[in-house]
C-alpha positions in Angstrom: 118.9 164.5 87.6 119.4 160.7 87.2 119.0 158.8 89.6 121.8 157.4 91.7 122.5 153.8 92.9 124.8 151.9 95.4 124.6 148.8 92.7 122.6 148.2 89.5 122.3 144.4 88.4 122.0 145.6 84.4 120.4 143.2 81.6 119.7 140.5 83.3 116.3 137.6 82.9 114.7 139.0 86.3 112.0 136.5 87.6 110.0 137.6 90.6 106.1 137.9 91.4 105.8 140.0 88.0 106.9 137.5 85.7 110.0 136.9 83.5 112.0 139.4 81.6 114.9 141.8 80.8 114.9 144.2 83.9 117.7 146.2 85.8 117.6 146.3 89.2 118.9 149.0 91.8 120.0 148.4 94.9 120.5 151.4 97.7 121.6 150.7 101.2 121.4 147.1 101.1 117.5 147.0 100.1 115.8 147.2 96.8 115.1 150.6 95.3 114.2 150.2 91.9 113.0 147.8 88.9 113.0 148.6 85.3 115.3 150.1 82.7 118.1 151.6 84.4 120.7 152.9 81.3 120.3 156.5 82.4 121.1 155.8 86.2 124.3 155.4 87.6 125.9 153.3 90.3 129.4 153.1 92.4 128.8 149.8 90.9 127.5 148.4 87.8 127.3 144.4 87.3 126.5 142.9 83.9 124.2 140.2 83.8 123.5 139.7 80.4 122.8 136.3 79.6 122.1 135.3 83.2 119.2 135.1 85.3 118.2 137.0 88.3 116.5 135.4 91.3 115.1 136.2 94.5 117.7 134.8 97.1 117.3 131.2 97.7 116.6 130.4 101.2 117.5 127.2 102.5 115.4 126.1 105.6 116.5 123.1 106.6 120.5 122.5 107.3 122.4 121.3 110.1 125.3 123.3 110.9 126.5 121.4 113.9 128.1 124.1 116.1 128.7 124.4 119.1 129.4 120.4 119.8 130.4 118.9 116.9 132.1 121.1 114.6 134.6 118.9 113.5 132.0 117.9 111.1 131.2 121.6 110.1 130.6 125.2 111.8 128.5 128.2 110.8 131.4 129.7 109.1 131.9 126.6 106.7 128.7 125.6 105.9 127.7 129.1 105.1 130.6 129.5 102.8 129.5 126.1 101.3 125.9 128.2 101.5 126.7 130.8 99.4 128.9 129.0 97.1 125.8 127.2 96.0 123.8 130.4 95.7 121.6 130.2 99.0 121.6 133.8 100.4 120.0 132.6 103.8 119.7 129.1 106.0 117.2 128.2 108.9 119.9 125.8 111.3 118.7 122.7 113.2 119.0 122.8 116.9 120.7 118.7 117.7 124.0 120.6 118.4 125.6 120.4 121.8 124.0 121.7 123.8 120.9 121.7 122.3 119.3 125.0 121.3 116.1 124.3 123.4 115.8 128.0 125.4 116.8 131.7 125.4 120.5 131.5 125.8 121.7 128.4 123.7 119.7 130.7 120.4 121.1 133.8 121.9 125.1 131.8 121.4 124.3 131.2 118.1 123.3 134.1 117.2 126.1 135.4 118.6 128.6 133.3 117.1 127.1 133.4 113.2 126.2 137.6 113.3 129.2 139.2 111.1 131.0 135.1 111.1 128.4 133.9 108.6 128.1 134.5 105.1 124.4 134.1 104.6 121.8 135.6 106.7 120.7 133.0 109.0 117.7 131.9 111.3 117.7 129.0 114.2 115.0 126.2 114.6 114.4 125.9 118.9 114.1 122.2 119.9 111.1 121.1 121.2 110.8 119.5 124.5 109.1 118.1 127.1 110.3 120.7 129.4 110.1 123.5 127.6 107.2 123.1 125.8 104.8 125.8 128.2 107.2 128.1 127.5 107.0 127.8 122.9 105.1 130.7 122.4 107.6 133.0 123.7 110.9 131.1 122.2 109.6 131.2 118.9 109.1 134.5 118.7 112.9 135.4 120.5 115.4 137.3 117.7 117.1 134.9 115.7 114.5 132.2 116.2 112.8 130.4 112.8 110.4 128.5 115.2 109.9 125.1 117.1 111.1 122.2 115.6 110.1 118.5 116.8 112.3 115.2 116.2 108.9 112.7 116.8 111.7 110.1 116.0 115.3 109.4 116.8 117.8 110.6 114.5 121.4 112.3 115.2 121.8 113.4 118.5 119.1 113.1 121.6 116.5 115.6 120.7 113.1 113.7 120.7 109.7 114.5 121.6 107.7 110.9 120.8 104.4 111.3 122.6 101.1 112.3 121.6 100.9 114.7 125.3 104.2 116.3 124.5 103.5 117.2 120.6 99.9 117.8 121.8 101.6 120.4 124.7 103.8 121.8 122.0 101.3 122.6 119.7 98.9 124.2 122.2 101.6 126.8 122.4 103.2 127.8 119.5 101.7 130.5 117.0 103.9 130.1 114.6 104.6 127.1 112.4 106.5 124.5 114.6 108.5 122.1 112.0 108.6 118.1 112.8 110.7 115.4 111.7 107.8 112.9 111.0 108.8 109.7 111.9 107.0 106.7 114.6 109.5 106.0 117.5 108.0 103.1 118.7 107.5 101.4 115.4 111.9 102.2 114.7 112.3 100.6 117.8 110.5 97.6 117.3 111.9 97.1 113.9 115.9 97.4 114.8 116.7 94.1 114.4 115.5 94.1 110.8 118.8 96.4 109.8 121.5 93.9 108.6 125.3 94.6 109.7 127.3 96.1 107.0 124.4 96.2 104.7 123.0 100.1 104.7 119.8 98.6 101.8 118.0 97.6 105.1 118.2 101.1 106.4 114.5 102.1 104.4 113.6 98.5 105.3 114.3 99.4 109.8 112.5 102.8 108.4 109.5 101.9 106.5 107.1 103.7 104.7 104.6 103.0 107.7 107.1 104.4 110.7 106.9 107.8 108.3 103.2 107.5 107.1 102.2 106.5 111.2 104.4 109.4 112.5 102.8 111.7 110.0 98.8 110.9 110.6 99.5 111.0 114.6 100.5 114.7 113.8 97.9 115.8 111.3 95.6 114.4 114.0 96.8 116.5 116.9 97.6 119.7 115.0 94.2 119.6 113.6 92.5 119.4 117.5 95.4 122.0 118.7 94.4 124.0 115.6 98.1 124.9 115.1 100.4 125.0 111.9 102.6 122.7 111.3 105.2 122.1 108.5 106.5 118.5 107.5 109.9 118.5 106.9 111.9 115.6 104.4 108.3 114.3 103.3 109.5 110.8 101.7 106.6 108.6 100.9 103.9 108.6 98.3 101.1 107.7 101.0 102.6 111.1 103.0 102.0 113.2 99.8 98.3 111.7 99.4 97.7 112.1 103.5 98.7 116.0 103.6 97.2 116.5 100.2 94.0 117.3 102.2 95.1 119.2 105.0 96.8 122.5 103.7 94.9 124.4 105.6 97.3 123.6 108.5 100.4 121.3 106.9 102.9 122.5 104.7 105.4 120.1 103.2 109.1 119.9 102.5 110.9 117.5 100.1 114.7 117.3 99.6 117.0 117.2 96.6 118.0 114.1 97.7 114.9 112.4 97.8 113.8 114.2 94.7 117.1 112.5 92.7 118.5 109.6 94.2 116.6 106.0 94.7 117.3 102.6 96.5 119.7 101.9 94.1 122.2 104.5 95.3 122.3 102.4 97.9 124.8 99.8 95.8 126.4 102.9 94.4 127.9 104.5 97.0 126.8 102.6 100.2 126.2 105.0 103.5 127.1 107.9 101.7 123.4 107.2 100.5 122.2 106.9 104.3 120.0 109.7 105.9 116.6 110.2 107.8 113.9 109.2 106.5 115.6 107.3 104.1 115.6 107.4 100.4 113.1 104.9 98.5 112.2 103.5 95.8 111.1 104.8 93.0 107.6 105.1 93.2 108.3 107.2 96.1 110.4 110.2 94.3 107.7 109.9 91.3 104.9 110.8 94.3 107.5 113.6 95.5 107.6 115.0 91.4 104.1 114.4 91.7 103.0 116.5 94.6 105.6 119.1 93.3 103.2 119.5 90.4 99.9 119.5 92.2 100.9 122.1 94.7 101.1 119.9 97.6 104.6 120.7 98.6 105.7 124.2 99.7 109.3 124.0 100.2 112.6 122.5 99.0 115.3 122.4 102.1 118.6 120.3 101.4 118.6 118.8 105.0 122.5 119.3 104.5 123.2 117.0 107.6 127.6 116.7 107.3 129.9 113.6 108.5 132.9 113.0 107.9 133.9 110.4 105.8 135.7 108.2 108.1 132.5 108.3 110.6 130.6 107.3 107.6 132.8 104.5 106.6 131.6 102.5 109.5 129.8 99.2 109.0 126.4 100.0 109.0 124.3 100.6 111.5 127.2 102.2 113.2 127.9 104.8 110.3 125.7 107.9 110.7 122.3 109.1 108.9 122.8 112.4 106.9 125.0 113.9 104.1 125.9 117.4 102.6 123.4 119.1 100.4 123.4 122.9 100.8 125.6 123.6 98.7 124.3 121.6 95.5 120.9 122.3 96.2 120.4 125.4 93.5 122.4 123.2 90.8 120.3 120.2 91.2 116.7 122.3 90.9 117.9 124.2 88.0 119.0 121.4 86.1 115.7 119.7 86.8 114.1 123.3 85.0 116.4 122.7 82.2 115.2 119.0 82.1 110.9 120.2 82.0 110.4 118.8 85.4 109.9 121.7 87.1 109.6 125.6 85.7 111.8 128.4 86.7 108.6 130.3 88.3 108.0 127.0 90.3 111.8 126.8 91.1 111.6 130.3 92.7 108.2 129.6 94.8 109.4 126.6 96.4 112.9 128.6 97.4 112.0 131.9 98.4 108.4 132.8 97.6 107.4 129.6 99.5 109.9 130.1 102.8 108.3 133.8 103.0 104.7 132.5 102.6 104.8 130.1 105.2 107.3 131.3 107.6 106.6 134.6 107.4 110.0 136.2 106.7 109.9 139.8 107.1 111.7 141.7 103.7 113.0 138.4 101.8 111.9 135.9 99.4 111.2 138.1 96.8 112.7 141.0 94.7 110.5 144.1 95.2 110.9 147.3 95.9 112.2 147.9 99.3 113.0 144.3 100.3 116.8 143.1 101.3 118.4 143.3 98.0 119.4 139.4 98.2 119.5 137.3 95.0 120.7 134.0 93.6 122.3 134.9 90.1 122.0 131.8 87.7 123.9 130.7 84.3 120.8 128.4 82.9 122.7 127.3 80.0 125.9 126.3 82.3 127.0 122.8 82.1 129.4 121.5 85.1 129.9 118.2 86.6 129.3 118.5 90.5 132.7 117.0 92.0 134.3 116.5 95.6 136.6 119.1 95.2 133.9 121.8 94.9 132.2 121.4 98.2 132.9 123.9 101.0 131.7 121.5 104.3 134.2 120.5 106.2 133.7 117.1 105.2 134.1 117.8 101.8 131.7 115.1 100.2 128.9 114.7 98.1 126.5 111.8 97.1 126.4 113.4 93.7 130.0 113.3 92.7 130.3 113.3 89.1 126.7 114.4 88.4 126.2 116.1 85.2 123.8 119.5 85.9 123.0 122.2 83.2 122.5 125.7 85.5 124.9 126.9 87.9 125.1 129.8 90.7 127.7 132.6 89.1 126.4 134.9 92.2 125.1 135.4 95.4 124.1 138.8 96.7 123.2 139.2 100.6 121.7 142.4 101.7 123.2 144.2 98.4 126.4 142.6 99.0 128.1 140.6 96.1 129.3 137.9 98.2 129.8 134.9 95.7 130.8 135.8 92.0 132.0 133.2 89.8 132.9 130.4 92.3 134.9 132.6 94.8 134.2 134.0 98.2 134.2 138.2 97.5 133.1 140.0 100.3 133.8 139.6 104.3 131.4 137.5 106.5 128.5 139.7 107.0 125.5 137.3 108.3 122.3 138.7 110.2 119.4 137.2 112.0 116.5 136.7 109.5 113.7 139.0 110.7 110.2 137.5 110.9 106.8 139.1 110.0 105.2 140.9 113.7 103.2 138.5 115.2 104.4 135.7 113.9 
């Protein structure tokens, strides 16, 4: 009797923990049931992927999806659209909305609002606080919940924890791996009056290399007396990659898209649409970042997709605001860097699912195996577009990399066996669950 499937994926490149190569896949009540040659099976569905590749859903932990509070910029709905669009299949969301997700019932609305209303499975970052600090261990552990996340420096909206006694109280609690923004408060606030008025090229000068570096070795320092995990999120500097080269043991280290492709000059280019936290650098910086792709050094890739519209950003800076869209043109931007021999396909997949389940301890994601959510990211590698405006799904409807070139593109994104991007268009209904997490983590 042949075997029966819900959905075969049939001759497709499948790349997971085995290797690379021509492999059907089966999928059976949203999970994975089996790998291999399935010609003699049969399926209420059968998809043909010849020519393309087959990857374990992307996950994207780092975006800012700005609801409740200010979702005139964007709302779960949209950027989840703009999400799967891009071939992420699940997003860990920021918590500098309004109010702030810092306890129990703030995560419990948002998980509320994105179950069945998002199109990716999702996960929310608590904020970190002075005040609620005692109390870590049990919210990172509530449904729903990625972890505790820490803005050591000011960035948008009011969530910051500066002080050695409050990240030191932090840490003393959590269990899992609490996430930091890693720049030195006092040393931005010191340095204000170096940003020049309708100028953003002094926005990395106000945010130096030392405000991240400082920010950085403070935390390493106190993590490794707490004994606690941390993870560095938007690692920028070359002297960060060197400093957390020798403390794995505890720290593991995002870079961004952004800071991976663009350099001071985009600055010129296209002004404050170049502006986030930290900032993009120079050069030698992004070579570090390739760099401590290669030696291992960095875990994750996370787009920091941080919306504004673009009247709010066509103020004169330093009134426009720090962050731009990314989600969405993450996948295309890695897997042209594959086609380019900066990074392999194998390497692509550890630092985008492999690498969120290793150190975040995602329960039945980041890679395809038997029994696992059935999620992939489903990849033309010989694809040529030109990454426009027009494409992107945020509410803003912007990118900094207008008119960039890419070779690879996401034709598909499957979500719990669900085909809900094919081609460029939106194919199933919202469907979006919590992202369950490892017991005891």
């Amino acid at each position: 009797m042949p075997q029966t499937f819900d959905v075969i994926l049939s001759g497709g490149t499948l790349v997971n923990q085995d290797g690379e190569g021509l492999r059907d896949v089966g999928v059976r009540d949203g999970k994975i049931a089996e790998i291999g040659d399935l010609s003699r099976a049969s399926a209420g569905e059968t998809i043909d992927c010849k020519g393309l590749h087959i990857l374990p859903g992307v996950v994207d932990s780092q975006v800012h999806f700005r609801e409740p509070g200010l979702s005139h910029k964007e709302d779960l709905e949209s950027g989840s659209r703009s999400a799967v669009l891009g071939g992420v299949t699940g997003v860990f969301e920021m918590p500098n909305t309004s109010p702030l997700t810092t306890g129990e019932a703030e995560l419990a609305d948002k998980v509320a609002r994105a179950t069945d209303r998002m199109h990716c499975d999702f996960a929310f970052w608590v904020g970190g606080t002075h005040e609620n600090a005692k109390h870590a261990a049990e919210l990172e552990r509530l449904p729903g919940a990625a972890g505790i996340k820490v803005f050591m420096g000011s960035s948008t909206g009011s969530l910051l924890l500066a002080d050695d006694e409050g990240i030191a109280e932090v840490l003393s609690h959590t269990r899992r791996r609490a996430a930091f923004h890693s720049e030195d408060e006092q040393r931005l606030n010191e340095r204000k009056d170096l940003r020049v008025e309708g100028d953003p090229r002094s926005h990395p000068v106000w945010r130096d290399v030392e405000t991240a570096l400082r920010a950085t070795q403070r935390l390493v320092k106190i993590a490794r007396e707490k004994r606690a995990l941390i993870h560095v999120l938007h690692v920028t500097t070359a002297e960060e990659i060197a400093l957390l080269s020798h403390h794995k043991d505890l720290a593991s280290v995002e870079v961004t898209p952004n800071h991976l492709t663009l350099e001071s000059s985009a600055y010129e280019r296209i002004g404050t649409l170049a502006q986030m936290n930290p900032p993009v650098r120079e050069a030698r910086h992004r070579d570090a970042l390739w760099e401590g792709l290669r030696q291992g050094v960095v875990d994750v890739i996370g787009s920091d997709h941080a919306p504004h519209t673009l009247e709010e950003k066509a103020q004169p800076y330093p009134k426009s605001p720090s962050g731009m869209t990314g989600v969405q043109t993450l996948v295309p931007l890695l897997l042209d860097a594959v086609n380019c021999g900066r990074l392999t396909l194998a390497r692509f997949v550890d630092l985008t699912s492999a690498g969120p389940l290793r150190i975040f301890g995602m329960a039945g994601k980041g890679r395809i195996a038997r029994g696992y959510d059935a999620d992939f990211t489903i990849v033309d590698m010989k694809r040529r577009e030109i990454i426009r405006n027009e494409w992107i799904a945020s509410r803003v409807g912007w990118t900094p990399f207008h008119g960039v070139e890419v070779a690879g593109w996401p034709v598909g994104t499957f979500v719990r066996g669900a085909r809900v991007m094919w081609e460029g268009e939106l194919t199933t209904p919202s469907t979006g669950r919590p992202i369950r997490f490892q017991q005891g983590l």
